[in-house]
C-alpha positions in Angstrom: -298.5 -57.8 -222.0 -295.6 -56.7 -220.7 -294.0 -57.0 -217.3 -293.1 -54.4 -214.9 -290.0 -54.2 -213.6 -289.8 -55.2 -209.8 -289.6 -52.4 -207.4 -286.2 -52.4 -205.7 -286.7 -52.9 -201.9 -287.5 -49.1 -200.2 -285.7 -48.6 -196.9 -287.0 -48.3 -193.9 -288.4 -45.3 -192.8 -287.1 -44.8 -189.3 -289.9 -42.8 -186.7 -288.6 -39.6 -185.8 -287.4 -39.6 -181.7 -289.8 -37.0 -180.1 -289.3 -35.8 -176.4 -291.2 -34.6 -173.7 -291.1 -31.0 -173.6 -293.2 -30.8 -170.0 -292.0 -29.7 -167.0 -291.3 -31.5 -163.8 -289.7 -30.8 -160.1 -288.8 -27.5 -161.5 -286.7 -29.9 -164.6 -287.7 -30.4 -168.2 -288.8 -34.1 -168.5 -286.6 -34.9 -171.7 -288.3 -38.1 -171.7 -288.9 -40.0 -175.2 -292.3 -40.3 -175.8 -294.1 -43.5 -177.7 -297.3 -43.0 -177.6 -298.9 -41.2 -180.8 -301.2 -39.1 -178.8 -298.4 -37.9 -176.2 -295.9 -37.3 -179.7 -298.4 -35.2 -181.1 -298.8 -33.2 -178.1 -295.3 -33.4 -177.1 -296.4 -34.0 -173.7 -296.0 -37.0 -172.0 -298.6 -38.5 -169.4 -297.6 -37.6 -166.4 -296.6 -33.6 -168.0 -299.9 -33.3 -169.7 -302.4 -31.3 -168.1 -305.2 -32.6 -169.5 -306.8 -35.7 -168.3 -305.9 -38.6 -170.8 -309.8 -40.6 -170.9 -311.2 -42.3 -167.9 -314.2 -39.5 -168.4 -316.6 -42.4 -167.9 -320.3 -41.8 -167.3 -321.4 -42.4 -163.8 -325.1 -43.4 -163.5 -326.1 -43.0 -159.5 -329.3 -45.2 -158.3 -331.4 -42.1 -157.1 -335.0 -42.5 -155.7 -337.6 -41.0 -157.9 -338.7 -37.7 -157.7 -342.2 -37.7 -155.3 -345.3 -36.7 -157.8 -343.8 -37.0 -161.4 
């Protein structure tokens, strides 16, 4: 059989820099955003209104209903 060649070594593929695009104080936030969720939105955390999780389920002891 013959042997491939080795593959030269690829460079590095840098991440593109992504900012926020939100507003705040009346200012653009400019801020560089890590996160992949807040890149794909281009919104950071504090700019993005939507909540970010934390919708956790709340189960309340309740007394039961009288006659069921």
């Amino acid at each position: 059989m013959d042997r491939q060649e080795a593959l030269p070594d690829a460079p590095v593929a840098r991440r593109v820099r992504v900012f926020c695009r939100g507003i705040r104080g009346g200012r653009r936030c400019g801020r560089e955003l890590f996160d992949d969720l807040s890149r794909a939105r281009r919104l950071g955390p504090e700019c993005d209104p939507e909540t970010r999780g934390g919708h956790e389920r709340r189960d309340v002891d309740q007394e039961p209903i009288p006659g069921l």
